[in-house]
N, C-alpha and C positions, 0 to 999 in steps of 0.2 A: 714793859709787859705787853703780851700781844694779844691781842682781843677778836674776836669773829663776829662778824657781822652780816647777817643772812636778808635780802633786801627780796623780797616777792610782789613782781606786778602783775596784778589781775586786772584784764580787760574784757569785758562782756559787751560785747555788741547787743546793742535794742535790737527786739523785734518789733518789724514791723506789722502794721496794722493791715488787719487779712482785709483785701477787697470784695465790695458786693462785686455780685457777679449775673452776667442775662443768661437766661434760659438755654438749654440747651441748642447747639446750634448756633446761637448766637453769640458775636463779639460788639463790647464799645465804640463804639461810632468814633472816628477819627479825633473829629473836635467835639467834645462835650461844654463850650462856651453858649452861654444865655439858651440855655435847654433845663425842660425840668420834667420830671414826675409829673403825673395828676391827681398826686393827694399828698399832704406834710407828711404820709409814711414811703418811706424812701423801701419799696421791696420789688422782687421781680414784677409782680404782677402790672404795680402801678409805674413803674419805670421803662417798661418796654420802649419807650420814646428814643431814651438815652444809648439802646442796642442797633445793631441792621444786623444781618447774614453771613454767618462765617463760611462764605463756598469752599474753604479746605475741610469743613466736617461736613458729613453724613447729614446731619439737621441741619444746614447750610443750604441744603441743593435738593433741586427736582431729579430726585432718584427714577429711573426707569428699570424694574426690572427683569433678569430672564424668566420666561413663562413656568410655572408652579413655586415664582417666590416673591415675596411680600416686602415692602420697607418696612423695616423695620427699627420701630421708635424707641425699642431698648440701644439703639445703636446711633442716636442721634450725636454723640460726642466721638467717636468714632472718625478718622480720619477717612478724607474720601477717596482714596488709593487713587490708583492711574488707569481707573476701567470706568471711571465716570461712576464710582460707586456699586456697581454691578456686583464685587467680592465684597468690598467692607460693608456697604449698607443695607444689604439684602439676607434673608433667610428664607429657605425649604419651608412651607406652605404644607399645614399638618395635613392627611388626607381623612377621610370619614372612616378607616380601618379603626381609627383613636376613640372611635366614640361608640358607648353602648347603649344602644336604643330604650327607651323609658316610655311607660304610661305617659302620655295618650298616643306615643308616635311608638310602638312599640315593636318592628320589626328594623333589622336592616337593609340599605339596598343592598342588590346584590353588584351593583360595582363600587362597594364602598373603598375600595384598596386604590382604588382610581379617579375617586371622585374628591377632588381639593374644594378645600377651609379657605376662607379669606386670611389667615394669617397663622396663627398658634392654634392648639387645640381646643383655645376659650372661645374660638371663632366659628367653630363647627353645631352650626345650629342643627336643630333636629327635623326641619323642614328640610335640609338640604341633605340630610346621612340617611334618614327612617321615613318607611312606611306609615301612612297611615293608617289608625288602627279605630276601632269601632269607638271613639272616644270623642265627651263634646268638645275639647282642643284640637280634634283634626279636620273637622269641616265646619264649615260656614252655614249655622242654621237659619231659616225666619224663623222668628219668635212672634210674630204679627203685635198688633195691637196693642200696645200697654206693656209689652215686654221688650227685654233684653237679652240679649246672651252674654253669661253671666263667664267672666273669666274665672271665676272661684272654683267652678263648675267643672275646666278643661280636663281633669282626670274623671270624671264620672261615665261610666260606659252608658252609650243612648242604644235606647231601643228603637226600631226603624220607626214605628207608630207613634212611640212618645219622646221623639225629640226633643219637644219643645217641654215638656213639663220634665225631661228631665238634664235640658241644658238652659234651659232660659227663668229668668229672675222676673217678680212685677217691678215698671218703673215705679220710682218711688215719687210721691206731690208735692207739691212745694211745701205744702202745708206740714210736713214733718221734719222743716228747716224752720231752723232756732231766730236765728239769730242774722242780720245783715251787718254791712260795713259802716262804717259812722255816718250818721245823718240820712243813711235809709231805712225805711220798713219793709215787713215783708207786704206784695198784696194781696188783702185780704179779701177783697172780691172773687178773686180766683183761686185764689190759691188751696182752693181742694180738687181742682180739675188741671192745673196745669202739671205737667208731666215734667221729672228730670231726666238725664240720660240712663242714668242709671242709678244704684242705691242712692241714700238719702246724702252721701258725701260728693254725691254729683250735681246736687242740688246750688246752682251758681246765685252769686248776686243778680247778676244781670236777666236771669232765668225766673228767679222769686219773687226780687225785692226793686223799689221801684224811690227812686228821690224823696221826702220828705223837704220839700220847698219852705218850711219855718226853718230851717236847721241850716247851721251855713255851708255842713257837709252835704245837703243838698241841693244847694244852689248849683246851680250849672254856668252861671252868669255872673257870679262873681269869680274877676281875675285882681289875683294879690299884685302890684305894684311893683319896683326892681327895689329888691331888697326885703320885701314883705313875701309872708307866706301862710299859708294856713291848715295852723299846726292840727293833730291828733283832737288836742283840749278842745279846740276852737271850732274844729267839724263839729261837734256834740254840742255846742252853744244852738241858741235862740237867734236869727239874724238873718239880714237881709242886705247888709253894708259891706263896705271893705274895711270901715271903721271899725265893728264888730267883728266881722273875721278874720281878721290880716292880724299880723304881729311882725314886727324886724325880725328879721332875721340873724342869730347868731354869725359874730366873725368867723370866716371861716380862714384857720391854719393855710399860712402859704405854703404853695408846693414845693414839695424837697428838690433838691436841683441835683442833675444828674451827677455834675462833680463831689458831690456831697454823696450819694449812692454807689458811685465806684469806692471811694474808699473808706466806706463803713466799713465798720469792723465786725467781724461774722465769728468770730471766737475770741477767747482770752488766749493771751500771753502766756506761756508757762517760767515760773521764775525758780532761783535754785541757783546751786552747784551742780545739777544731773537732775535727769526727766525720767519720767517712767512712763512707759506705752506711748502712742501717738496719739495729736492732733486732729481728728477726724471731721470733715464738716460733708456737708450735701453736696454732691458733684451738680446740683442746680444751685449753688451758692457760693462757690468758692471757682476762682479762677486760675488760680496757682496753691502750691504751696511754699510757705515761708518756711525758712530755717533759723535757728538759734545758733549763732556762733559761737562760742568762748575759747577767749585765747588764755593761756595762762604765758607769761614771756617771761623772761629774763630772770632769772635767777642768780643771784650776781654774789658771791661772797668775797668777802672784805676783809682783809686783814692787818691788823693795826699794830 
């Protein structure tokens, strides 16, 4: 009696593990041996060490470009053609035609079709497109004595006579600041004559408030030790020692190593028989992309 025998081998190739990736512009430095990060979190920011400069992209290289057009930073990954960048890393330079003049700058020039943006049209400031118009955002007032001009103010129309009562603020005293940094007070000697820059959120420590020498936060003259330091709690203690002030210092996480941040992994695997939709990660976090292989082979029938 003859019998079938149907033999199915499935081979799925692993996927690999997506690597960290530098900044745009940027590729991994040749040898990444005995190099690390500056903090145990292995990310762009704190791994810049472990990168140099990719002169085949756009964000590789000192772009120069032709007159009314700007590098531009959406095009840092961007290859850098064979004109030194000049086609691939450059764009046309919005002109002040893109922009419509607003209170307090409220006309436009008349060469505004001709007059270039530093770069997009978020570039087109209104000093640079519009007229000025009777408004205390478009001129520079004194406010003399005790006052400021008040940027809150920039859309309010002045009158020629009363510019200043109707663009300028009183500075606010110290004395209407709360509160100082640990281990200082405010002073109170003065502190109904001394003047801030401006509203009472201008009112600075250094402006106000003055050391508190019982306090260890304001001691000027004590320095914590290698390995000591002195923490939040300890500014606000009673003290005049390093004994008193100082604490060890927690261990700090060793730094992640660059060979460790290239091949972090910045996405999950997809597993299965069949995927649905793609893989997407940050073009500032991904260096390639990886495929999933699956072979199905040999199908072999048998017959006995």
């Amino acid at each position: 009696m003859a019998s079938k025998m149907i033999v199915a081998l499935l081979v799925v190739c692993p996927l690999g593990a997506m690597a960290g990736s530098c900044a745009a512009g940027y590729k991994f430095k040749a040898s990444l041996v005995n190099k690390n990060c500056t903090s145990s979190s292995a990310t762009v920011t704190t791994c810049m060490n472990c990168c140099e400069k990719d002169v085949t992209l756009c964000g590789g290289n000192a772009v120069t470009c032709a007159t009314g057009f700007f590098v531009d930073s959406a095009k840092k990954t961007s290859a850098i053609g064979t004109d030194a960048g000049v086609t691939n890393c450059c764009t046309a330079m919005a002109t002040c035609a893109n922009v419509t003049c607003a209170a307090p700058m409220g006309t436009a020039k008349t060469a505004a079709a001709t007059t270039k943006c530093t770069g997009l049209v978020a570039t087109c400031m209104a000093a640079t497109c519009c007229l000025a118009s009777d408004h205390c955002g478009a001129k520079t007032v004194t406010c003399g004595a005790g006052k400021f001009q008040d940027s809150a103010k920039a859309k309010v129309a002045w009158k020629k006579l009363t510019e200043v009562a109707d663009c300028c603020s009183a500075k606010a005293k110290c004395s209407a600041k709360s509160t100082c940094k640990v281990g200082w007070n405010i002073k109170d000697a003065t502190k109904d004559t001394d003047e801030c820059p401006g509203l009472v959120a201008s009112c600075t420590d250094a402006a106000c408030c003055k050391p508190d020498k019982t306090k260890c936060g304001g001691n000027t003259t004590i320095t914590c030790g290698a390995g000591m330091k002195m923490t939040a709690a300890k500014m606000a203690m009673v003290g005049t020692d390093n004994k008193t002030c100082c604490e060890t210092t927690p261990s700090v996480p060793a730094s992640a190593t660059c060979t460790a941040f290239q091949s972090a992994t910045t996405g999950a695997a997809t597993t299965g028989a069949a995927t649905t939709g793609a893989n997407t990660t940050s073009p500032a976090t991904t260096s390639g992309v990886h495929s999933l292989m699956l072979l199905i082979g040999s199908i072999a029938t048998m017959n006995f």
